[in-house]
N, C-alpha and C positions, 0 to 999 in steps of 0.2 A: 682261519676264521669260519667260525658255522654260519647256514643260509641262515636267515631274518626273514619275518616275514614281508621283512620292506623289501626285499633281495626278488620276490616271487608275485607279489601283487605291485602294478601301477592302477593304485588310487581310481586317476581320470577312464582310464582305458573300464578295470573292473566295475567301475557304477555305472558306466553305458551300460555294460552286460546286465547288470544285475536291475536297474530300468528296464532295458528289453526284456528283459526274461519274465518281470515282473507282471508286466503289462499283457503279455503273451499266454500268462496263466490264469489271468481273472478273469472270471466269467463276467463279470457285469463290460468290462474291459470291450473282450473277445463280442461279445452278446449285440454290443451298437449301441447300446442304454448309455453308456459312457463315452463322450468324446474329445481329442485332445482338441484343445482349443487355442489357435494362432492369435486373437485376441488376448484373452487372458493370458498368455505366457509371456508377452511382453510388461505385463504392468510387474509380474516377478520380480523383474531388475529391479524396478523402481521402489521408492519409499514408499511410506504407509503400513498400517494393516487389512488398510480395505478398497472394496475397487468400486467405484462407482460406473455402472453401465448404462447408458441413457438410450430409449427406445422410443420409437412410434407409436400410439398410439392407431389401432384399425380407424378406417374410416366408417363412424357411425350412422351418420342420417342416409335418407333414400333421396332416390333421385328426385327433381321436382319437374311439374307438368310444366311443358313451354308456355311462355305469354308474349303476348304483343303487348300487354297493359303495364306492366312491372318489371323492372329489373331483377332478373336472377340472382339470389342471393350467394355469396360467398362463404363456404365453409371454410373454418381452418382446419388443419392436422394438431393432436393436443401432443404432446411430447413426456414420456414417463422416465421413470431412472428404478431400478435396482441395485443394492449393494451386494457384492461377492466376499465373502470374507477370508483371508489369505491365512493359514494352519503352519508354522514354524514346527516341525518335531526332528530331536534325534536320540540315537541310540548306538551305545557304546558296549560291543561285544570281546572279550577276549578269554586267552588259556593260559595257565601258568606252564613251564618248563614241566614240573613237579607232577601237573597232572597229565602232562603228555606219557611220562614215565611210567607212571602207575597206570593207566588207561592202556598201556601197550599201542596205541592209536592215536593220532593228533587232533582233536578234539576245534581245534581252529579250521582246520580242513572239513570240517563237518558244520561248524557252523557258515562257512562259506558256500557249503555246498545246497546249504537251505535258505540263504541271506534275502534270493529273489522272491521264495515264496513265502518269509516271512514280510517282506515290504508290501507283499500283494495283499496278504490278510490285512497290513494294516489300512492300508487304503480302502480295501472294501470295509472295515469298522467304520471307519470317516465318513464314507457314503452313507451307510445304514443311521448314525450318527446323525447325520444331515436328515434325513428321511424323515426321522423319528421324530425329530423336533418339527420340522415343517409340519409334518400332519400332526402335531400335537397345538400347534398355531388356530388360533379358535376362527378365522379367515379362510384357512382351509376346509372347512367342512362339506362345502361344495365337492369335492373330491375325492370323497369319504362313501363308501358303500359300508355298510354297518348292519349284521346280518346276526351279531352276538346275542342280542336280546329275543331275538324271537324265542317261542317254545317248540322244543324235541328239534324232532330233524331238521326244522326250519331254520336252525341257528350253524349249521351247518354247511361248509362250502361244495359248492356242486356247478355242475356247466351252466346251468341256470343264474345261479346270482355270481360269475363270473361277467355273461352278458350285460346282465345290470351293471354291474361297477365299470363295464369299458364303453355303456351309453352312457356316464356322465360326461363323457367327452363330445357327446352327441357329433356332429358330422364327420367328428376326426376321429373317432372312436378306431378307424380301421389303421390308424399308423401304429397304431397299439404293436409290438413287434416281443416283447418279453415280459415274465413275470416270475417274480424273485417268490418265493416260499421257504418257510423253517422244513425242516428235513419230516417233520412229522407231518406235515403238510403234506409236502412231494409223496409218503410212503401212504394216503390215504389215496391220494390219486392214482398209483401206482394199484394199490387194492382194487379201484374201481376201474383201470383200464384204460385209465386216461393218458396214459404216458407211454409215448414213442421213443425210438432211439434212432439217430442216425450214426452212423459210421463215418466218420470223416476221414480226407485221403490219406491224410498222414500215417503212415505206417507207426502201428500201435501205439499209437494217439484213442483213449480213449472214447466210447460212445456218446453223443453231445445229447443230453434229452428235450424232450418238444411237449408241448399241451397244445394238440393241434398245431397253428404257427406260429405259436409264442415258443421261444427259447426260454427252457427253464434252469433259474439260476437257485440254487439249496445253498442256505445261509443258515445256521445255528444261531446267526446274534440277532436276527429278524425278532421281533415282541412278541414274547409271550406273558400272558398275567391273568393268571382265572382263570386258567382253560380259551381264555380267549386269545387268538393268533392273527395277525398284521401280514397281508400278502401285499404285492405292489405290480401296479402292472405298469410297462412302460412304453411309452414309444422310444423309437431312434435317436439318439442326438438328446434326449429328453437329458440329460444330466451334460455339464461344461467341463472340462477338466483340464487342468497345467500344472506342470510341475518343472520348478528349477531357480537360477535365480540366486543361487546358495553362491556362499564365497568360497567355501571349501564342501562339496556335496560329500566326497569319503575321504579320509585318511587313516594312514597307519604308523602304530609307532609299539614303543616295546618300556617296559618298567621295569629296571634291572632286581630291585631287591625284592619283590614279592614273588614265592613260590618259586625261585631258584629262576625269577625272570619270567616275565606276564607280557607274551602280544597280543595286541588289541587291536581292532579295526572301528573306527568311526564313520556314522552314515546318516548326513542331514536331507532333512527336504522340505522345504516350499514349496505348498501348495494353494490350491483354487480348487475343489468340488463344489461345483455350483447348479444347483435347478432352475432352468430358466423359469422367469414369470411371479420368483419367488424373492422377498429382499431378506437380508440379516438385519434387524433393529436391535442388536443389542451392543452396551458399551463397551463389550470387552476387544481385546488387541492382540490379547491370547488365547486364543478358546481352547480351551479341554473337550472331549469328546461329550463329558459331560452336559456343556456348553451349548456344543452344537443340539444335544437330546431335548433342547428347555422350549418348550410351543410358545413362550413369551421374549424369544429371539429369532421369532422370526414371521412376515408378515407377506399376504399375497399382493400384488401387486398386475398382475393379469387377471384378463378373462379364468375362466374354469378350464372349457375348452384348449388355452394358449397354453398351459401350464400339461406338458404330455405324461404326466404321472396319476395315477387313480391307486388307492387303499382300501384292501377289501376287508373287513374286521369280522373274522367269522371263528366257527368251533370246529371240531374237525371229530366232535363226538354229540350226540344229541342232548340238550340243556338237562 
């Protein structure tokens, strides 16, 4: 009897791997911008499509002058909530016998071998996805550095209106720790001198880039439209993140009559990418990535400051 691909892969053991490795290769990941979150991974198990997170409200008023004439008034704490919205996606990879033949090479073995950093790309689409719609939310504008319209080089990103976009954060401006850019972005910075490289220890482990102490993360699905480009800058922790929860996260199986025999590998996941500060207002139970990109799903719910994300909407050539 020949191996199977069920004979070489266990299912449970291989999506640990392929999670590890996943999580291991994404920059926003790696970066601190994204964190796995022990709250959110519990409500995975549970029912629903959406998670409700109830918070605190800051303590608003000042202190008041002592009296001997009057009783000191009693403030209360006000209590807020946020929704997280939970993303269902899989996908079903496999190879015929037929094509292994003709390919002289196993083509299942290759898609296996790319499986983790395909799961990585797609969660960093989800996050961008997220982003895009958040700051397209007419609540978020507080948030929003918008540097597109000016005329000539004023419309142009530079160390200058980077500063401005991480003083909307005003006093917490300095937990700012990353900033994600389109590749064309990174390569204007890179013209101007702006970009470091450090070495990390890992033996040939590639060079991790810096803009000053922001870790920088190059994304191609970041916004582009009109010449105009969407950068993000983040604090630590700024983004929630769970994944799991699945009944069956991967499995494998085989189809005897297509292509002289077709195996296939399946790979589900449950998730939660979530921006604190921010709620999902929209009906759906399914969201497409689409979904998540609609500024009419999704609304602020913090301070300006509380919410550690800032968008810089600038050109990267003069108007």
């Amino acid at each position: 009897m020949s191996t199977k691909i069920t004979d070489i892969i266990i299912p449970e053991i291989h999506g640990r791997y392929v999670n590890k490795k996943a999580l291991e290769s994404n920059a926003f990941w790696t970066s601190g911008v994204v964190t796995d979150d022990a709250e959110l991974a519990q409500y995975l198990a549970l029912g629903g499509a959406k998670v409700t997170l109830p918070f605190w409200q800051d303590l608003g008023e000042d202190e008041a002058v002592r009296s001997d004439s009057s009783d000191l008034p009693i403030t209360k704490i006000e209590a807020g909530s946020q929704i997280a919205i939970k993303t269902f996606r899989d996908k079903a990879f496999g190879a015929s016998n037929l094509a292994k033949e003709l390919a002289g090479a196993d083509p299942l073995a290759a898609i296996l071998d790319k499986l983790a950093q395909w799961k990585a790309t797609q969660r960093q689409k989800r996050l961008i996805a997220t982003m895009n719609g958040i700051f397209a939310a007419a609540s978020m504008s507080t948030n929003i550095h918008d540097i597109s319209a000016e005329i000539g080089a004023d419309a142009v990103i530079t160390p200058g209106s980077i500063v401005d976009a991480q003083g909307l954060l005003g006093d917490k401006q300095d937990e700012l720790v990353a900033i994600a850019v389109h590749s064309a972005t990174y390569t204007l910075l890179k013209k101007l001198q702006l970009i470091t490289e450090v070495q990390p220890a890992t033996v040939g482990a590639a060079p991790i880039p810096y803009y000053g102490k922001y870790r920088v993360v190059v994304d191609d699905n970041l916004p582009v439209a009109d010449g105009v480009y969407t950068s993000y800058l983040f604090a630590a922790g700024a983004v929630r993140f769970a994944a799991g929860g699945e009944t069956v996260p991967m499995e494998t199986g085989r189809q005897k009559l297509t292509g002289g025999g077709t195996d296939y590998v399946v790979i589900r996941e449950n998730s939660i990418i979530h921006v604190d500060g921010v709620s999902f207002v929209g009906a759906e139970t399914l969201p497409t990535n689409a979904t998540l990109e609609t500024g009419t799903k999704w609304s602020k719910v913090k301070a300006a400051k509380a919410i550690k994300v800032v968008a810089i909407k600038h050109r990267i050539a003069a108007a």
